[in-house]
PAZAVEX-389704 format. One line per field, with one value per residue (C-alpha): x, y, z. Coordinates in nm, 3 decimals. Example, Ala and Ser with C-alpha at 12.3 -4.5 7.8 and 13.67 -1.06 7.14 Angstrom:
% PAZAVEX-389704
east: 1.230,1.367
north: -0.450,-0.106
up: 0.780,0.714
% end
This chain:
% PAZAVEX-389704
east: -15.884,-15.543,-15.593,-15.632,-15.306,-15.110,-15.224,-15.151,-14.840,-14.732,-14.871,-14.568,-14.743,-14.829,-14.458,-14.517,-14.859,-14.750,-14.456,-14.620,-14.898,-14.646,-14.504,-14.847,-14.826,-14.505,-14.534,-14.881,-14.732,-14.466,-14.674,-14.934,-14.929,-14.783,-14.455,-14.293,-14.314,-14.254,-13.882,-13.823,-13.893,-13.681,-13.389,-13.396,-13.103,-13.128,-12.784,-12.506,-12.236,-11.893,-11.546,-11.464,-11.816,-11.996,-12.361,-12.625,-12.748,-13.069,-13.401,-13.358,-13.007,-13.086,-13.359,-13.094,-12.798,-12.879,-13.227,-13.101,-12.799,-13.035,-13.256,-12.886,-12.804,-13.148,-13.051,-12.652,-12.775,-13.044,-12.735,-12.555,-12.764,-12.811,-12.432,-12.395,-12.662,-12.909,-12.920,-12.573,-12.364,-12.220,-11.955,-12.161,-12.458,-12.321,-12.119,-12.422,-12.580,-12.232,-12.170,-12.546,-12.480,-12.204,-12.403,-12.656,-12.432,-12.238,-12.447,-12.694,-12.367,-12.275,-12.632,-12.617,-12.282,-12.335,-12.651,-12.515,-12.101,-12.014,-12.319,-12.341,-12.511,-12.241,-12.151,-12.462,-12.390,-12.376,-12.746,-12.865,-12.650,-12.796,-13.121,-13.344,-13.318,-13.576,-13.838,-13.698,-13.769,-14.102,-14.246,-14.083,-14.246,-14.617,-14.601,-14.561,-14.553,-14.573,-14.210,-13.957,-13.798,-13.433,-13.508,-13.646,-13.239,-13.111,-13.263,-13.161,-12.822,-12.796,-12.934,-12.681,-12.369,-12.535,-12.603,-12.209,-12.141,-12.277,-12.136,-11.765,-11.875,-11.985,-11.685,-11.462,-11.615,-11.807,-11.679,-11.465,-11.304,-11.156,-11.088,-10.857,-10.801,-11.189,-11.217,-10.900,-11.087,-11.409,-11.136,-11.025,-11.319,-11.462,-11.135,-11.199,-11.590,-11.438,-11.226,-11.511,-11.722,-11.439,-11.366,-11.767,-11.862,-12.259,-12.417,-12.508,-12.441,-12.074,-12.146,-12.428,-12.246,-11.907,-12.141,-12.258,-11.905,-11.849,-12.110,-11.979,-11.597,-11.790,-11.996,-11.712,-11.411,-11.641,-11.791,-12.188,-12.291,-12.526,-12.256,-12.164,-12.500,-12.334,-12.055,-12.171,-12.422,-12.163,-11.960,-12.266,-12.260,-12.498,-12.368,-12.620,-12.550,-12.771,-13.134,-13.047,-13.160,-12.849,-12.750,-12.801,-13.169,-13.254,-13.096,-13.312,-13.652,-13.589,-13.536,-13.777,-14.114,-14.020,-13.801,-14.047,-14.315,-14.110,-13.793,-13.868,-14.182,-13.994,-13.721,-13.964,-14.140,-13.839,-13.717,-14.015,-14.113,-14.025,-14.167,-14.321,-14.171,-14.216,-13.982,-13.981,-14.202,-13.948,-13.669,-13.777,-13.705,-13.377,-13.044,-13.088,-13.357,-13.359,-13.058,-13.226,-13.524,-13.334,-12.992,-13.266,-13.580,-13.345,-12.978,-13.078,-13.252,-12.988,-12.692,-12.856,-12.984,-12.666,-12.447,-12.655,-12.622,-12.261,-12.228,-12.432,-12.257,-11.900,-12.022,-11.923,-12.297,-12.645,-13.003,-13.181,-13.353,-13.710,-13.653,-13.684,-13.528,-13.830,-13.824,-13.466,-13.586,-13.870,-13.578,-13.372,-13.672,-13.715,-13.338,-13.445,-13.619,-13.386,-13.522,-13.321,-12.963,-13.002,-13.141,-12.872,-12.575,-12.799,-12.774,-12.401,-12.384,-12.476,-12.560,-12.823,-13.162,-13.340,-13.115,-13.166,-13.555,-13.555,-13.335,-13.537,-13.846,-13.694,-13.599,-13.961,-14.100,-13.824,-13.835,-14.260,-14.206,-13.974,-14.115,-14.482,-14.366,-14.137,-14.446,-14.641,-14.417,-14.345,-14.693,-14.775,-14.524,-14.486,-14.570,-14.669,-14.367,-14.480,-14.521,-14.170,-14.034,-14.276,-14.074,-13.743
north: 0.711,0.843,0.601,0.299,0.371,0.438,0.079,-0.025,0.092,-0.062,-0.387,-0.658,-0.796,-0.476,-0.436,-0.795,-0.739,-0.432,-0.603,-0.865,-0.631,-0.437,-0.786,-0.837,-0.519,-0.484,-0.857,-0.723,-0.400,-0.582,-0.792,-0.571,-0.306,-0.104,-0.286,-0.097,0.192,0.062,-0.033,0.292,0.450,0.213,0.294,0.691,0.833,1.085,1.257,1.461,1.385,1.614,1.586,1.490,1.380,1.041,1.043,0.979,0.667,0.456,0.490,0.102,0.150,0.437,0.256,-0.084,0.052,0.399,0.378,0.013,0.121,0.261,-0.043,-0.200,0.097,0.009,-0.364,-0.324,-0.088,-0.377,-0.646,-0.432,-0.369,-0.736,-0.791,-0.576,-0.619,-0.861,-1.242,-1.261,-1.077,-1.395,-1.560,-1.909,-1.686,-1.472,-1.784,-2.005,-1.750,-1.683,-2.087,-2.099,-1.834,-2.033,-2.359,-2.168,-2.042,-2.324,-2.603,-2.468,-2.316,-2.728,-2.861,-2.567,-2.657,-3.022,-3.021,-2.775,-2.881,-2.895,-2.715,-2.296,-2.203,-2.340,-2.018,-1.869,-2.139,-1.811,-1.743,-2.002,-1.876,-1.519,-1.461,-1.187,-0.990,-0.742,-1.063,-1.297,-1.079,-0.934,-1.266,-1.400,-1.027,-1.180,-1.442,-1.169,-1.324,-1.668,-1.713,-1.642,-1.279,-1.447,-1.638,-1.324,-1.178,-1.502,-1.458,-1.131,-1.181,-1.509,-1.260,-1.026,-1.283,-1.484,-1.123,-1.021,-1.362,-1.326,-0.972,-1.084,-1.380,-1.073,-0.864,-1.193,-1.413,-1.145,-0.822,-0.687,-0.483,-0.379,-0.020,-0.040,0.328,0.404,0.093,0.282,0.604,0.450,0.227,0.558,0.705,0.449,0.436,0.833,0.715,0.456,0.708,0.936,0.654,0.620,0.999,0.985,1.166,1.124,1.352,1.128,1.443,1.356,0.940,1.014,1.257,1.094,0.769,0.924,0.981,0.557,0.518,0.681,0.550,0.177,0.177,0.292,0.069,-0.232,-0.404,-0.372,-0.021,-0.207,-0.292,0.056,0.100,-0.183,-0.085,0.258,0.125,-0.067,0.271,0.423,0.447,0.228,0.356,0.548,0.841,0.990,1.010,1.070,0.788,0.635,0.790,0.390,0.371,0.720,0.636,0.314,0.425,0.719,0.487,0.188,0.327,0.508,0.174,-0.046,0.184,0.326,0.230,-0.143,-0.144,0.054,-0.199,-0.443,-0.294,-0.230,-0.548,-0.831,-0.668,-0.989,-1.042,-1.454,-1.518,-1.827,-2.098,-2.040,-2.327,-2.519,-2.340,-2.508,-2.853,-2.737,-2.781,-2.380,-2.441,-2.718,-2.592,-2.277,-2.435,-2.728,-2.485,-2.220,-2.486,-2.782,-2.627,-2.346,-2.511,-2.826,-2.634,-2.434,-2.743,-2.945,-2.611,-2.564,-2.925,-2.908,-2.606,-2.767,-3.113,-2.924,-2.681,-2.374,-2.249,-2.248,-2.267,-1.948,-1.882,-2.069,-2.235,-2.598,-2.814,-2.772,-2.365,-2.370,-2.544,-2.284,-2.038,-2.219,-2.217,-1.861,-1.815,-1.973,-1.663,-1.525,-1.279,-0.967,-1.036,-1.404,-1.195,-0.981,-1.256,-1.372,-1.074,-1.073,-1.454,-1.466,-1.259,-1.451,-1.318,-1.638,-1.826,-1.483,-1.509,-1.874,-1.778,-1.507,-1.701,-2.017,-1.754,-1.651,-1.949,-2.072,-1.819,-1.768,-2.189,-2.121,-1.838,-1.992,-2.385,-2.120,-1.936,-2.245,-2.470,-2.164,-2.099,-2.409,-2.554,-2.198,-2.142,-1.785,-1.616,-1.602,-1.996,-1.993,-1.805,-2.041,-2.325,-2.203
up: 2.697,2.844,3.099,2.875,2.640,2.947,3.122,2.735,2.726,3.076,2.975,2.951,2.626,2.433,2.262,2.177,2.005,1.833,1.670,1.554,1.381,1.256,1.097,0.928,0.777,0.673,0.442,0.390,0.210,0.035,-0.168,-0.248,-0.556,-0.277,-0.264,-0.466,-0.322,0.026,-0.098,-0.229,0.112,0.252,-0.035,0.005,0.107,0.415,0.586,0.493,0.318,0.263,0.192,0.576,0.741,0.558,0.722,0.403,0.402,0.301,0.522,0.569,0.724,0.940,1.098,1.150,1.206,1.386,1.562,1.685,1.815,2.099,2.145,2.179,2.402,2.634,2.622,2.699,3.020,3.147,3.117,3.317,3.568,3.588,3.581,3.868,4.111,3.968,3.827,3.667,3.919,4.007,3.769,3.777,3.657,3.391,3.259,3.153,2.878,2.722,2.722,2.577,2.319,2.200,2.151,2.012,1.755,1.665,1.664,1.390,1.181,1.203,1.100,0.801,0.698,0.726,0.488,0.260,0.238,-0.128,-0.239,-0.354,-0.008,0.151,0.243,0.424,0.755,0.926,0.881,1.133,1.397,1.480,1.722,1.649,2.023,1.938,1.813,2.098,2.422,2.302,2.251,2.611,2.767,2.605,2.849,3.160,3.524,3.385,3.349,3.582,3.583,3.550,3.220,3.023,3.207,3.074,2.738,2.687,2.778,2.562,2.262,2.317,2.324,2.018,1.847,1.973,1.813,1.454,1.441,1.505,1.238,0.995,1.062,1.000,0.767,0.556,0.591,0.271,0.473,0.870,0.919,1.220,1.246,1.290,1.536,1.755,1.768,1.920,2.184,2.243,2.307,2.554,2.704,2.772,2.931,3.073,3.280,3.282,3.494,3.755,3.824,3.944,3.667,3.634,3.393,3.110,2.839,2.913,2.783,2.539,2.283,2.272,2.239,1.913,1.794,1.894,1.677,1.441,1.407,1.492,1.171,0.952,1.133,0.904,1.222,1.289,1.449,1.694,1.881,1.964,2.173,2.430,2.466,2.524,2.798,2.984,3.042,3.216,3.635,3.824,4.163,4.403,4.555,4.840,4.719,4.373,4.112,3.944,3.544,3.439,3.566,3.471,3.097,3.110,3.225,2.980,2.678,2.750,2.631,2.282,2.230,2.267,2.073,1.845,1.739,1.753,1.557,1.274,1.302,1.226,0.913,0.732,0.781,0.728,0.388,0.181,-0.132,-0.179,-0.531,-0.724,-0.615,-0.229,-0.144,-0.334,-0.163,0.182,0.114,-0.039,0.158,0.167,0.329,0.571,0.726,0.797,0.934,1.149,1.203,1.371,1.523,1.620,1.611,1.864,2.157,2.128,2.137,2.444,2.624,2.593,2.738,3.009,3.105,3.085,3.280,3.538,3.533,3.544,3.821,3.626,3.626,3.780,3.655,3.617,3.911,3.923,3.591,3.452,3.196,2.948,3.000,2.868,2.591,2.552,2.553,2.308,2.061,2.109,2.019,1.718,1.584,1.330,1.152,1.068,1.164,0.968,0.657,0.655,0.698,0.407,0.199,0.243,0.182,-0.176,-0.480,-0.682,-0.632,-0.576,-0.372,-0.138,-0.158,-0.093,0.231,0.323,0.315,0.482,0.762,0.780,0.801,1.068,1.312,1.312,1.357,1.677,1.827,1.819,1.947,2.242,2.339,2.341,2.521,2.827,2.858,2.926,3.179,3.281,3.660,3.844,3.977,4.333,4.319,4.203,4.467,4.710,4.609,4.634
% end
């Protein structure tokens, strides 16, 4: 038995399979008689709160903005490790998922804003321009050896930028408010890990707990507390020394398994409980609507297509190693999976309970649309990775 949930566990597709359960459940749950009760789990408050310290927050938000902050964290240390010694330690390499991340971005926030100019949604064209990381790399890990290990790094790192992206949009374009005195307390503090890194300092005690106080001035400065996991990671030394196993691997083997089993999966039930109300259906012919579902299915692997072209045709980048035209069109459809950062620019976009449902549902519908035509179209022009390496 211990044998078969370890080879489980180790399995490239099992995070993928347990999300996607989890999914089930989750908009199984919320429109059953248990529903109700689901949401007020996810509405109790938990922390401490005082005169000084602000730490009591919903269930919901502990689980997005806290527990993510370390699959952030695990994410922020694999980019690095890439950056530094892997498939974008070369400027050409690293340059083609930040260029993608922009198309991605900005050619759905177009379509949305072009469909919906002079309407009352005009203001959610932010929604289309956000990838679901946690969604996006668990369905790319399903397809294992079939894809090339640099487009699952090229994916992730596109996630991150496009993620990076739609926070800076939230913190501009929806944010009520920038605390600038929080945000210089967390600069502060990674300037001090920063420091920390070059002195050779290696126990991870001495990044980990001032990480928690980044955290911490990062979610009150206004700007999404996710982000405070990456930067945290990118302070963290990758250098050897002797035998010993560098503080970046040990930090990332440490964190994979209860992130992928744990934090991920919760991430997911809190945040696919949506309600089907009357007037959805409706909703998705809507402009609402279709420039959800063409920003995200259309807008995403466009904008990431026609980037990587022009990288390539202006020699500022190179393919992912191994990959084809129609797998970065596989990727831009998984990019296309919205999910919780697109609900939440929704939430912030308007006020009117409908209009949010119909979103919500239009993002459902969108990203299960992308991430299934994705897996689909890698699997099958997908070739083994030894074959790839064959050929190259």
């Amino acid at each position: 038995m211990l044998k078969i949930l370890k080879n489980f566990t180790q399995s490239p597709t099992s995070g993928g399979i347990i999300l996607f359960i989890c999914v089930l459940i989750s908009l199984t749950v919320a429109n059953s008689p248990l529903g109700a009760s689901f949401e007020n789990i996810l509405n109790t408050p938990l922390g401490l709160e005082t005169a000084s310290v602000h730490l009591r927050y919903t269930t919901a938000l502990w689980i997005n903005d806290g527990l993510m902050a370390i699959f952030f964290l695990l994410v922020g240390l694999e980019i690095k490790r890439e950056l530094v010694s892997g498939e974008l330690s070369t400027p050409r390499q690293a340059l083609l998922p930040i260029l993608c991340a922009f198309g991605g971005a900005l050619v759905p926030a177009g379509i949305y804003f072009a469909v919906n100019q002079g309407t009352e949604t005009a203001s959610g064209w932010g929604i289309p321009m956000a990838t679901d990381i946690a969604f996006a790399l668990a369905v790319i890990a399903m397809l294992g050896k079939r894809v090339p290990a640099s487009l699952k790094v090229f994916l992730a790192a596109l996630a991150i930028v496009d993620d990076l992206i739609a926070i800076l949009v939230i913190a501009i374009f929806y944010s009520a408010e920038l605390h600038t005195i929080y945000l210089g307390y967390a600069v502060a503090i990674l300037a001090l890990l920063f420091i920390f890194n070059r002195l050779g300092i290696r126990s991870l005690v001495f990044y980990l707990i001032p990480g928690l106080f980044v955290w911490y001035f990062v979610h009150h400065s206004g700007i999404h507390a996710t982000i405070a996991g990456v930067l945290t990671a990118m302070t963290i030394p990758l250098a050897t020394k002797g035998q010993e196993e560098p503080p970046l691997l040990k930090l990332e083997h440490a964190l994979t398994t209860p992130v992928n089993f744990l934090i991920v999966p919760l991430f997911a039930l809190a945040n696919t409980a949506i309600r089907f109300e009357e007037g959805m259906l409706e909703g998705l012919i809507s402009p609402l609507g279709i420039g959800i579902i063409v920003g995200l299915m259309l807008g995403k692997p466009v904008g990431v297509y026609l980037m990587t072209k022009l990288a390539i045709l202006l020699r500022i980048g190179s393919m992912p190693h191994g990959a084809s035209w129609a797998q970065i069109i596989g990727v831009g459809l998984l990019a296309g999976i919205g999910f919780t950062m697109s609900i939440f620019i929704a939430l912030l976009s308007f006020s009117d309970t409908l209009v949010i449902a119909e979103a919500k549902f239009s993002i459902l519908v969108a990203s299960l649309l992308s991430g299934v035509t994705g897996y689909i179209l890698l699997s099958r022009v997908a070739t083994p990775s030894n074959d790839n390496e064959k050929k190259t």
